[in-house]
C-alpha atoms as one frame of an Amber mdcrd trajectory, in Angstrom:
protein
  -7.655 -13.823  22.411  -4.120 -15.035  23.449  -1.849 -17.576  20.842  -2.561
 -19.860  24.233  -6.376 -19.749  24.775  -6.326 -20.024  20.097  -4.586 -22.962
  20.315  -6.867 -24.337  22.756  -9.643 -23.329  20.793  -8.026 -24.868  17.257
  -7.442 -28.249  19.089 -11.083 -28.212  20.258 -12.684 -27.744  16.948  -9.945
 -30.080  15.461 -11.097 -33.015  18.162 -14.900 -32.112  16.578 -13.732 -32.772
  13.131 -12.512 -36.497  14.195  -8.531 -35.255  14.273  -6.446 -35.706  17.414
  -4.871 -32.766  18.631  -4.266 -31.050  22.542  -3.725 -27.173  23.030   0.434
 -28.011  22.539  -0.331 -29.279  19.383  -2.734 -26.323  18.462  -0.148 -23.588
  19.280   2.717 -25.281  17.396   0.156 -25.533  14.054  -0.601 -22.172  14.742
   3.370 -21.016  14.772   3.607 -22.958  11.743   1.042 -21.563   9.695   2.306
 -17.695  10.460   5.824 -19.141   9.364   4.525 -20.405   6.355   2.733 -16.968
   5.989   5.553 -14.978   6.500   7.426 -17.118   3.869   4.883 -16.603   1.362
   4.679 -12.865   1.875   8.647 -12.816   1.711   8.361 -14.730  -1.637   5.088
 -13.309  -3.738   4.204 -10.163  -1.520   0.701 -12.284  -1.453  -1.156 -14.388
   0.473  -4.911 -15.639   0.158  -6.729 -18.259   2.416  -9.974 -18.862   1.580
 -12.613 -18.124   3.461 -10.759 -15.692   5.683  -8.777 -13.307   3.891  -5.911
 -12.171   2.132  -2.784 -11.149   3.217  -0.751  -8.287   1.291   2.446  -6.190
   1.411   1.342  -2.711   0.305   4.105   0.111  -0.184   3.932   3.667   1.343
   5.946   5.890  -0.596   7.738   9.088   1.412   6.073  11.472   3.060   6.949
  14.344   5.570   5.410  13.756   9.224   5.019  15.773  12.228   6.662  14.812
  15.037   4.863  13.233  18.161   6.050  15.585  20.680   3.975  18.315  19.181
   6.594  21.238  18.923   5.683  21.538  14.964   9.397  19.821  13.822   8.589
  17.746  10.222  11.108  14.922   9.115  11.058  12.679   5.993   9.681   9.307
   6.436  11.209   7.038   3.488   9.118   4.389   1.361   8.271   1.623   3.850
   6.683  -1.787   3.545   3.396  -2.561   5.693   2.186  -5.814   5.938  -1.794
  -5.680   5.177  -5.240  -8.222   5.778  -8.293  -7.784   3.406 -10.698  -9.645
   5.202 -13.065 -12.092   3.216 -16.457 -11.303   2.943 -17.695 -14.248   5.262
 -15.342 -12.463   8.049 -16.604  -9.425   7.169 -20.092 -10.784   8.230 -19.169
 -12.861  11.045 -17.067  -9.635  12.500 -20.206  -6.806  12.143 -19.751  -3.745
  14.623 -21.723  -4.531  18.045 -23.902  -1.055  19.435 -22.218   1.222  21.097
 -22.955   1.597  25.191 -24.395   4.605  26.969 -21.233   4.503  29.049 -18.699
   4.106  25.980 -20.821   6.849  23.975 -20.503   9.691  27.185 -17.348   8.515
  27.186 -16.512   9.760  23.388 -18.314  12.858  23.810 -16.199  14.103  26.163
 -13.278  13.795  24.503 -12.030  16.775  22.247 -11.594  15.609  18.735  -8.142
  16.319  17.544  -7.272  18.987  15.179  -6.776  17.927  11.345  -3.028  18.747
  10.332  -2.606  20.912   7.483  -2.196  18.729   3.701   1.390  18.343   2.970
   1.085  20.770  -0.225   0.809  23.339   2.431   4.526  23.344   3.711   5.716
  25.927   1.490   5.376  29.435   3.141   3.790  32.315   0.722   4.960  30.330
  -2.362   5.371  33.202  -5.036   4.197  31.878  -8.833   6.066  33.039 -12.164
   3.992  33.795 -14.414   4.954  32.056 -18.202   3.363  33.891 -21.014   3.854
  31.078 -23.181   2.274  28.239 -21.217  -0.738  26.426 -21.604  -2.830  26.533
 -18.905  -5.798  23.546 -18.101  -8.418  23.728 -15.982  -9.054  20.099 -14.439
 -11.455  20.965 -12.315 -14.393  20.785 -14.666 -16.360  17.644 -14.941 -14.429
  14.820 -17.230 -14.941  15.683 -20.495 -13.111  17.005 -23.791  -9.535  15.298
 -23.989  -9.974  13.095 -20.390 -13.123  10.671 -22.005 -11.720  10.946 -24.831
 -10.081   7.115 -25.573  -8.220   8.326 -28.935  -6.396  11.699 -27.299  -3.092
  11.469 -26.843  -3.030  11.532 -22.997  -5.201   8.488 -23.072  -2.989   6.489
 -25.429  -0.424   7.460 -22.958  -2.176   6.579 -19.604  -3.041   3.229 -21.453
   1.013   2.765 -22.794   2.062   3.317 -19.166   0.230   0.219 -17.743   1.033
  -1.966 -20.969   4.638  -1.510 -20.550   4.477  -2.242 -17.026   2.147  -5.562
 -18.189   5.462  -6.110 -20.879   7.951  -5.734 -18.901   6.984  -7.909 -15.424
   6.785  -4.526 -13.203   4.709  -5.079  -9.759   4.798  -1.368  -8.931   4.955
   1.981 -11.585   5.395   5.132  -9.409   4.434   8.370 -10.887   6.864  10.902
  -8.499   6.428  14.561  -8.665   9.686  16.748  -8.484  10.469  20.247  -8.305
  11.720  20.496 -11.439  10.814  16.982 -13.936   8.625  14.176 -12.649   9.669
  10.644 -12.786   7.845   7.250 -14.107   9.589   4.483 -12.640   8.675   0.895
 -13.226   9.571  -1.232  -9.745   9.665  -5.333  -9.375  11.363  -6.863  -5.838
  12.663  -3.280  -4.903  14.734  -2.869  -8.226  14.172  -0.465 -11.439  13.333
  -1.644 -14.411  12.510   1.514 -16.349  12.924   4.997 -15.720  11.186   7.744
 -17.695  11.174  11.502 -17.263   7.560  13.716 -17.468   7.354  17.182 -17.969
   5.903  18.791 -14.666   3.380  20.851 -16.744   2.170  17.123 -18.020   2.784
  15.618 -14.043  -1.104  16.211 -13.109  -2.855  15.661 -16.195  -0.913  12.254
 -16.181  -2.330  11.723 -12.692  -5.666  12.762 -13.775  -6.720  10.565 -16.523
  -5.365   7.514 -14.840  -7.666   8.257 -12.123 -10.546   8.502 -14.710  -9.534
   5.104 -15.860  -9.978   3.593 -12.263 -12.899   2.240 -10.392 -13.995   1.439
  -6.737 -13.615  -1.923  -5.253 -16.118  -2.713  -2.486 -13.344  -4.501  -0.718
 -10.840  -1.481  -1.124 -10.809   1.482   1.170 -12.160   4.605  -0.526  -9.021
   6.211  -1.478  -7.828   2.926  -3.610  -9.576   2.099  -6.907  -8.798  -0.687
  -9.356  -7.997  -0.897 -12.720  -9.402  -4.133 -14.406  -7.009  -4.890 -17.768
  -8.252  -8.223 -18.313 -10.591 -10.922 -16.343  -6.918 -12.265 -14.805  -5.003
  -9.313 -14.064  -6.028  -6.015 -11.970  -3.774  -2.944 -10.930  -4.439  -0.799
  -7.334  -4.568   2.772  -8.021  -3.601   5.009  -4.934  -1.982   8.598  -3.949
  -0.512  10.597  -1.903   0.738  13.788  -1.392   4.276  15.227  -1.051   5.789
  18.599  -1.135   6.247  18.498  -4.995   2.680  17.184  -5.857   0.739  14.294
  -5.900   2.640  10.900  -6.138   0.232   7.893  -7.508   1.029   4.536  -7.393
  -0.223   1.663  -9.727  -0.079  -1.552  -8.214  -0.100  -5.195  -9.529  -2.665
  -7.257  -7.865
């Protein structure tokens, strides 16, 4: 549906409602609104109209991505802003998937399915591990118990001190950045810094793990996002992804 044949429509189902309006007047309102929209996403990063949705800027953090051409070249791809839409849940009804068509599902089949690209962790070629006598190793990939449930440990007063001080100190965004040699907690508001911390990289992915353990799905979130719920009034997006260096998670102010 064109910005033309909407406007028609708007003007229509304005005329139904008892208010005068003709398909000019519907496109300008319609202009207006995605001004207004734009405004309000340059201004609070948030937008919510009810009944239909909210609109969000989410952040992706820096990656490496192939390159389209396919001859196997990687570049960097720095932190970018992407507009988002979380539909309501009376959209959500109204906009069910139709069935598929005999045609449309031949059609699919004969199509190759691309191959998956290799995880990002994977770049480094025939990494070679020195061995520490002295460190501690930790299995994390036994079910959550011992230290992670554990409220009272000390990496749970820490998970839980990293989202107060980013409650104290008006953050919207705290990154949790791998590095080769010292991770970084940074604390983010309107693209500046407002805290910086350094984290051992032995500590990086324990860090990473019991925040996870703190987080829980959202029915309206994709799978790979959960949410935090501090109070009734304020939740925080949990998300990753990966980079060269480890996993970077970001905690999100809703």
């Amino acid at each position: 549906m064109t910005k033309e044949i909407l406007g028609a429509q708007l003007a229509k189902e304005m005329r139904i409602a008892g208010i005068k309006m003709n398909r000019d007047g519907g496109e300008k309102f319609i202009s207006a609104l995605i001004k207004t929209i734009n405004e309000g996403l340059a201004k609070s990063r948030e937008v919510t109209l009810s009944n239909f949705g909210t609109f969000f800027v989410s952040k992706y953090s820096s990656k490496i991505i192939k390159s389209p051409r396919g001859d196997k070249k990687e570049f960097f791809m720095p932190p970018t802003d992407v507009i988002k839409w979380k539909p309501s849940l009376k959209i959500r009804r109204r906009a069910e998937s139709r069935a598929v068509e005999k045609e449309e599902y031949d059609l699919l089949l004969s199509h190759r399915l691309p191959e998956e690209e290799p995880p990002l962790l994977e770049l480094e070629i025939n990494p070679v591990k020195k061995v520490d006598p002295h460190a501690v190793q930790i299995n994390l990939s036994t079910n959550a118990s011992g230290f992670m449930n554990d409220d009272n440990s000390p990496i749970s007063r820490l998970a839980k001190n990293i989202i107060n001080e980013m409650i104290k100190i008006g953050a919207e965004i705290a990154e949790i950045r791998p590095s080769k040699k010292k991770s970084q907690l940074l604390y983010l508001a309107q693209h500046q810094t407002l805290g910086r911390h350094q984290i051992p990289k032995i500590s990086h992915q324990i860090i990473v793990e019991k925040i996870r353990t703190l987080a829980k799905p959202e029915i309206d979130f994709p799978a790979d996002e959960k949410i935090i719920a501090v109070d009734d009034n304020q939740k925080i997006r949990v998300y990753s992804s990966l980079t060269p260096f480890g996993e970077l998670m970001i905690l999100e102010r809703l």
